[in-house]
Each structure stands twice: as C-alpha cells, then as structure tokens.
C-alpha positions as CSV (number, residue, x, y, z in Angstrom):
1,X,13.8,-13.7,11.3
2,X,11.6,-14.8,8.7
3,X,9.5,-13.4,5.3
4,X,5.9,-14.2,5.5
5,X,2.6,-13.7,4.0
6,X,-0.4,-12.0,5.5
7,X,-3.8,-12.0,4.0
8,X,-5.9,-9.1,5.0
9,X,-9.3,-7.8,3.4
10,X,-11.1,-4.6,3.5
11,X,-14.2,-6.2,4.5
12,X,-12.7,-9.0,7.0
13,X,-13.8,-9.1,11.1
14,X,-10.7,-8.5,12.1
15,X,-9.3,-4.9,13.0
16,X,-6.7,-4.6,10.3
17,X,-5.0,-1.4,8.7
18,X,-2.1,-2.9,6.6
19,X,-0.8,0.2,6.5
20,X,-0.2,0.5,10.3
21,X,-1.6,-2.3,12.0
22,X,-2.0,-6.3,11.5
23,X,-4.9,-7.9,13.5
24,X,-4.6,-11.8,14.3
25,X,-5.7,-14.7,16.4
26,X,-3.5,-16.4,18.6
27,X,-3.1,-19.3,16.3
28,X,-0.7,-17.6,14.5
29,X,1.7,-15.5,17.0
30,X,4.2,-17.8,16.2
31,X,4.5,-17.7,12.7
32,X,4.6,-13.5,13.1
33,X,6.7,-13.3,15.8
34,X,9.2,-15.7,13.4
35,X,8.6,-12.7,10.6
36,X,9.3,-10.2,13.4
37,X,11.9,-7.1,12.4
38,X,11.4,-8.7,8.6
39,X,9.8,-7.6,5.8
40,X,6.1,-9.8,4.6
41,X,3.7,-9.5,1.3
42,X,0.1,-8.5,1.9
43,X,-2.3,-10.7,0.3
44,X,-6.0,-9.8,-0.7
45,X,-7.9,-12.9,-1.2
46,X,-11.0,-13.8,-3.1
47,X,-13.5,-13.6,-0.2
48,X,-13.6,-9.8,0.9
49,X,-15.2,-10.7,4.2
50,X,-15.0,-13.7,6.8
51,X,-17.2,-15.5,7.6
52,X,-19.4,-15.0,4.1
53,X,-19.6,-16.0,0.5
54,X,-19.0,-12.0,-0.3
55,X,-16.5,-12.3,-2.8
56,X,-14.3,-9.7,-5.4
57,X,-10.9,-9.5,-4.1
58,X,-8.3,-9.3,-6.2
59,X,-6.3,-12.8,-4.9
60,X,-3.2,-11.0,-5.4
61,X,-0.1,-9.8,-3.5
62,X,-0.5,-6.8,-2.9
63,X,2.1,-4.6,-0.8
64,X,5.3,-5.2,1.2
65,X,5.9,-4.0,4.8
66,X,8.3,-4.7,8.0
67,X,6.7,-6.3,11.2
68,X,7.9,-3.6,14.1
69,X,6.4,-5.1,16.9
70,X,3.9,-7.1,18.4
71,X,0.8,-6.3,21.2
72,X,-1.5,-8.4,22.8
73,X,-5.0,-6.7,21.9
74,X,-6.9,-6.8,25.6
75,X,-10.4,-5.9,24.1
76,X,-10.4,-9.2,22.6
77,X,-9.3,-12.4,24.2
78,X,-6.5,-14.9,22.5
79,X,-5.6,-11.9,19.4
80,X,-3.2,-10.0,18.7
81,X,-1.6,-6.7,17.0
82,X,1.4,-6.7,14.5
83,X,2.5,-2.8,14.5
84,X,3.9,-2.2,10.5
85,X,6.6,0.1,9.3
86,X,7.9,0.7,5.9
87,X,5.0,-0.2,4.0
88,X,4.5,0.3,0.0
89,X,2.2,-0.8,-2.2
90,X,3.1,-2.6,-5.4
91,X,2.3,-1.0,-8.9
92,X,1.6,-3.6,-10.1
93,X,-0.3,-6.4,-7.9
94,X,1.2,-10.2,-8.4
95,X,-1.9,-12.9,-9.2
96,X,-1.1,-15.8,-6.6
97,X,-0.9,-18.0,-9.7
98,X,0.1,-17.3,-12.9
99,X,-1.2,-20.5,-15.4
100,X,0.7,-23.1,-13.8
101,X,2.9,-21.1,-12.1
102,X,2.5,-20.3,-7.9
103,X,4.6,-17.7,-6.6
104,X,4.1,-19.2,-3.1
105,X,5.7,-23.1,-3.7
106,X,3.6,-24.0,-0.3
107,X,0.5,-23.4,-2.3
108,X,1.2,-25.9,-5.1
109,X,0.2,-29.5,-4.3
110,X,2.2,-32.2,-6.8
111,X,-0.5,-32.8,-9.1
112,X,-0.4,-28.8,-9.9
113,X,-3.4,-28.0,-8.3
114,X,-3.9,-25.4,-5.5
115,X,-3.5,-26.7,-1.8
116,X,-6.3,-25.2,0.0
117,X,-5.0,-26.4,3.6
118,X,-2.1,-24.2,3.0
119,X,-4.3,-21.3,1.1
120,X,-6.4,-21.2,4.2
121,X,-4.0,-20.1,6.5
122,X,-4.0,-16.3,6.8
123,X,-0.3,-16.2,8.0
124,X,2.4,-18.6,6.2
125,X,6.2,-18.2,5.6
126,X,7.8,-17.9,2.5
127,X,11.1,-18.8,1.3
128,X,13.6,-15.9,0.7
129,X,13.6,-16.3,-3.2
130,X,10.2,-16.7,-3.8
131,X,9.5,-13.3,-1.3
132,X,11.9,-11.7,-3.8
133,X,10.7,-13.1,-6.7
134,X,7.0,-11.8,-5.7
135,X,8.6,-8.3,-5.0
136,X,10.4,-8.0,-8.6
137,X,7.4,-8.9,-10.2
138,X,4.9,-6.0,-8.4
139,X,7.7,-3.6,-9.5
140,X,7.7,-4.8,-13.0
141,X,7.8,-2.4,-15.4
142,X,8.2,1.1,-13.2
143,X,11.6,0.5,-12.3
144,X,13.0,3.3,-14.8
145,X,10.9,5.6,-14.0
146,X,11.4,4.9,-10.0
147,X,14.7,5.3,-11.0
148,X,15.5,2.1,-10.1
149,X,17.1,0.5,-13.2
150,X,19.4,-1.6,-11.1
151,X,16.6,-3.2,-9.3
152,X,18.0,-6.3,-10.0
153,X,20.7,-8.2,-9.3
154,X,21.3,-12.1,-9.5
155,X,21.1,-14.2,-6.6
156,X,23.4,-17.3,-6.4
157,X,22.6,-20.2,-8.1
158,X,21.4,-22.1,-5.7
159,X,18.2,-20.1,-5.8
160,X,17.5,-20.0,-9.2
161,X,15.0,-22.5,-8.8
162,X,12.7,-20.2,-7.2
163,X,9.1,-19.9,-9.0
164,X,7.2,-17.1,-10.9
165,X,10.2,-15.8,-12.1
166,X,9.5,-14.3,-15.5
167,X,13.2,-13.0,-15.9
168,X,16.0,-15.7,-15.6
169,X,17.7,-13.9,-12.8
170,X,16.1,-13.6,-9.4
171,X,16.4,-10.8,-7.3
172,X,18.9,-10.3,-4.5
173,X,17.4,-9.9,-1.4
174,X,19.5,-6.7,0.1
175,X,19.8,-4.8,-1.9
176,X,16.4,-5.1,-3.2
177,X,15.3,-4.5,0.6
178,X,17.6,-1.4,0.9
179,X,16.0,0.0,-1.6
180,X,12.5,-0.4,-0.7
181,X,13.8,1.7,2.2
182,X,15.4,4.5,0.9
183,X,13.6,8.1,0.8
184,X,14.2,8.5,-2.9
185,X,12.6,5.4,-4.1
186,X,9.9,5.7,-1.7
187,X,8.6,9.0,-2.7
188,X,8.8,8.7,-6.7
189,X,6.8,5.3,-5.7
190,X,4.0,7.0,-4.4
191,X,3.6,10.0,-6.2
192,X,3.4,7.4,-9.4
193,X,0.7,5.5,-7.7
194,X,-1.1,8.7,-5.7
195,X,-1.3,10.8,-9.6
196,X,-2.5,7.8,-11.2
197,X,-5.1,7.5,-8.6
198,X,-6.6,10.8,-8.9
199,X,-5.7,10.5,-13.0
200,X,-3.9,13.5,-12.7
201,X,-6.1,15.5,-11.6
202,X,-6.2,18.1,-8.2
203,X,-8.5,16.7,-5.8
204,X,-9.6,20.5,-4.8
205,X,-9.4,22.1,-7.8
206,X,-10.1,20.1,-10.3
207,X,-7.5,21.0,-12.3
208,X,-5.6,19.0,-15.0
209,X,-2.9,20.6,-16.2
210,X,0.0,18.8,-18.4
211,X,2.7,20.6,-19.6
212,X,4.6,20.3,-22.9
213,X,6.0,16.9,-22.2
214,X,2.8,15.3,-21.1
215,X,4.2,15.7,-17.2
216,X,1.1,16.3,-14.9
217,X,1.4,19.6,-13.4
218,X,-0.5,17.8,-10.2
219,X,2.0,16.9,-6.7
220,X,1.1,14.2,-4.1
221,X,0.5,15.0,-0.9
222,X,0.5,13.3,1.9
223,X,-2.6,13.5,4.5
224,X,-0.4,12.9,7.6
225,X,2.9,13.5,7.4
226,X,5.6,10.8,7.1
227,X,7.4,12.1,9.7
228,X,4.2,11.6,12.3
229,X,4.1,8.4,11.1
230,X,2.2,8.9,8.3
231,X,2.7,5.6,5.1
232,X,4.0,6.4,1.8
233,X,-0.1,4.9,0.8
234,X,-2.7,6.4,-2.0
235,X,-4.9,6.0,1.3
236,X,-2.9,8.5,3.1
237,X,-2.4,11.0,0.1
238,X,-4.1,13.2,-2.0
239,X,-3.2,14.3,-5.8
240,X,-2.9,18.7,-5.5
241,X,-2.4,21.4,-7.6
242,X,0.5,23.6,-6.2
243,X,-1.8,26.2,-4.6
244,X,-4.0,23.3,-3.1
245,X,-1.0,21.7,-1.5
246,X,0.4,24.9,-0.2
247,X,-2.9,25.5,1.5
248,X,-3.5,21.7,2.5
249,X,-0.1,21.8,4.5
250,X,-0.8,24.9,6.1
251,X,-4.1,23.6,7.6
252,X,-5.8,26.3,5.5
253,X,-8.2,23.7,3.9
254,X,-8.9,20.0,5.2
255,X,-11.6,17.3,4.4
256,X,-14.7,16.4,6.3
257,X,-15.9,12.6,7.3
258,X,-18.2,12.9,4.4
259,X,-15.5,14.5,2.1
260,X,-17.0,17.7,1.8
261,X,-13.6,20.4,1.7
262,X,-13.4,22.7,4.8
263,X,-12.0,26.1,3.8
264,X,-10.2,28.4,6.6
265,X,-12.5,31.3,4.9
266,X,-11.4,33.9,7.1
267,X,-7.6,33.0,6.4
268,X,-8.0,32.7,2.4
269,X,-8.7,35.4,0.1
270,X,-11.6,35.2,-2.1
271,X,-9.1,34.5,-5.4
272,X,-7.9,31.0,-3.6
273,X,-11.6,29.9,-2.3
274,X,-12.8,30.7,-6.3
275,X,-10.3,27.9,-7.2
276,X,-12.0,25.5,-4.9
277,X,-14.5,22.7,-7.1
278,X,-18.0,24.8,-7.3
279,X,-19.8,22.1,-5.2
280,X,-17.0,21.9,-2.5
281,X,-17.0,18.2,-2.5
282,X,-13.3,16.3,-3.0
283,X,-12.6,14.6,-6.2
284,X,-12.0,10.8,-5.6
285,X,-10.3,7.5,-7.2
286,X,-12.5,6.0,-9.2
287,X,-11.8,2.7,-6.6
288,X,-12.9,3.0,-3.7
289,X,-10.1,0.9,-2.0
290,X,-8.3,4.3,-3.0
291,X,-10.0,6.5,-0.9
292,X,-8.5,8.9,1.6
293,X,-8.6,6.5,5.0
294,X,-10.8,8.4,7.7
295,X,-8.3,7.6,10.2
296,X,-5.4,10.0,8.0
297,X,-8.1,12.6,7.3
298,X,-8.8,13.0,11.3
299,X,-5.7,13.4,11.9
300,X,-5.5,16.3,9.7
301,X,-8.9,17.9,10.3
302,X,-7.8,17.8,14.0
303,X,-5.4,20.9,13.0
304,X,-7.6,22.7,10.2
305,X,-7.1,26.0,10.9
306,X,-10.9,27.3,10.1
C-alpha cells in the first residue's frame, strides 16, 4: 500500500465525485491500485477544466480519503473508477507551495523551482511523512475545538526531514489515521465546516440564533445519511434549525433540482410551513463549490413524503 495524490477539478472531463468516486485513464491504474486500501490527498489545481485555459482553482490540497476499490468504467474505453470511503475535507486547505517550501518533495526540482513533469501527472505517490505533514497542516488550528488536542505525536527521527512542516515534530501516521476514522472526530469536523458554510444560519428558516456564549443554535444535517453511504461533506449537508432538521429527516420537507424547498403540506401544520423562508427558495453558501450536490439531494427527494 501506498499514499498518493489525486488531482480532481469541478470543471474537469472526467467523471469525478471525490466524495465517492475517482475517475482515471488507464495510464495511471498502477499508481492507484499501489494506493489501494490507503488513504490519498485531493488536489484542486489551477486549471478548473482540461483541456482549457479556464483557470481559478485553488492549487491546494484539499481533502483526505481511503481508495476502497477499483472498476473498470465500460462506457469509456482504457479508464477507470477508484470507489472512496472515509472522506473529509480539510479546514483549512494546504497551498502546494508555501515560499520555498513544497509539501510534495517530487514537485521541487534542485534549483527550487517547480517541476512541471511531475506537477502534470494527475496521480503521484507521496512519501509517508510528507502525506502526514500535508494532513497536520489542513487541520491546523481546529484541533481543540475537534477535540483533538493530541493530534500530534512525533514520528522517529528518521523522518524529521520531511518538508512543510511548520511545527518541529511531524505527525505520526496511525494514530493520526485512526483518528480521521473515528465517529467523534468525524462529526465535530463537519458540523464546524457545514455551520460555517451556511454562516450559521438555517437553510429553511432563515434563522440565526446564538445563544449567550456566541454557540449557533443551527445543527448539521446530513442530506443522505451516513449510514447509506452518505460523506461526512458540506456537499452532502445542510446547516438546520432544530424544527427544520426534525422535519428534513422525516421526509416532511426536501429540496428540488433548482433548490426551491418542497413542503409535505398536507403532513405540516400551518405554524411549521409559516417558519419556512417567505420565497420558499433554500439559503446557500456563499461558494458555490459548497452547494448541496444534486446527486445527495435526489437521493432524498426520492423519499419526500409530499
């Protein structure tokens, strides 16, 4: 098994959800099948869509997941289909160079400049230490309030040579892994990222309630359920007022392809409709790359109760 690196961009040819689903060309089965049953590090390059100068992607790492298994894709010769588990998004996305500094070594040619052989492949591997290095930094600075104050924990010495680490100790690899697996840490992880998405604010109502402490009243909801293989993903949640959520599991209320809010009106009574936004249209991220996907939202429409 192996770490790795996959680029993926909203905009690209290729039939990608990172969340479930990795879409490649034969030309790099090997390198993904090495990475198979491991974890990789999304990255979201400068050019949002192949094949074009269309440019305005972040070049940053972006998310970690685990490679579950691989497909041949039989609508389109000589490609294939990574199938992802496990994935998270970091808080904080890692710039693929920081000054002079390259998280990814490979990238780095020995007069410091950028080796665009080696930036042009959309699948590499990546050394151990510098996958974990990349992971401690897109966690910086939520790991108290993820409750993860341990986070981490120093890898032999050997491996202290890894770049783009901005604190002298790197992170060790298991238990940094174990932890990106474990329920806890996974839900305070995206109900951080969904509320800060929606800035706090109910996506149905419209309400923005904070109490006494400043703690947003607002929960985060997951469009398809985790346990129908739904990803802890802003894409696949929605930020809810109490009410809103109780209703949104139920099936009561659910959101159309153009993300007008459907409403079970013979179900509801006429107090919970009246707390429904006036022009019965979903409040979105400001980004649009935080949208609900249409893929989650089908999947619950398909059981709306109305």
């Amino acid at each position: 098994m192996a770490h790795a690196v996959f680029t993926h961009a909203d905009g690209s040819i290729y039939d990608d959800l990172p969340e479930d689903r990795y879409h490649f060309p034969k030309t790099y089965l090997r390198a993904v099948e090495a990475a198979l049953s491991d974890w990789i590090i999304y990255y979201e390059p400068r050019r949002i869509q192949a094949g074009s100068e269309k440019t305005g992607g972040r070049q940053a790492y972006f998310a970690t997941a685990r490679v579950d298994r691989i497909e041949r894709d039989f609508r389109r010769e000589d490609h294939f289909y990574a199938h992802m588990r496990d994935y998270i998004a970091f808080p904080a996305p890692v710039p693929f160079r920081d000054g002079t500094h390259y998280p990814e070594s490979l990238l780095q040619r020995a007069d410091g400049g950028t080796n665009k052989g080696a930036f042009g492949r959309s699948v590499r591997t990546i050394p151990a230490a510098e996958f974990n290095a990349i992971l401690n930094a897109g966690f910086e600075g939520t790991r108290e309030e993820l409750g993860a104050a341990d986070w981490v924990s120093e890898l032999p010495s050997a491996q202290h040579d890894a770049p783009y680490i901005h604190d002298p100790r790197a992170p060790f690899e298991r238990p940094m892994i174990e932890r990106l697996t474990r329920k806890p840490f996974r839900e305070a992880a995206f109900a951080r990222q969904v509320k800060a998405a929606y800035a706090q604010r109910c996506a149905i109502t419209g309400l923005r309630i904070l109490n006494g402490g400043g703690r947003p009243e607002v929960q985060a909801a997951h469009i398809r359920p985790v346990a129908e293989g739904g990803p802890d993903t802003v894409r696949n949640g929605l930020a809810l007022s109490g009410t809103a959520h109780w209703m949104f599991d139920r099936h009561l209320v659910s959101v159309d392809t153009d993300h007008h809010i459907l409403i079970a009106r013979d179900r509801l009574p006429a107090a919970a409709q009246a707390l429904i936004v006036p022009d019965g249209k979903l409040i979105l991220p400001q980004s649009m790359g935080q949208y609900p996907h249409p893929a989650y939202l089908a999947h619950h429409r398909a059981r709306f109760k109305g």
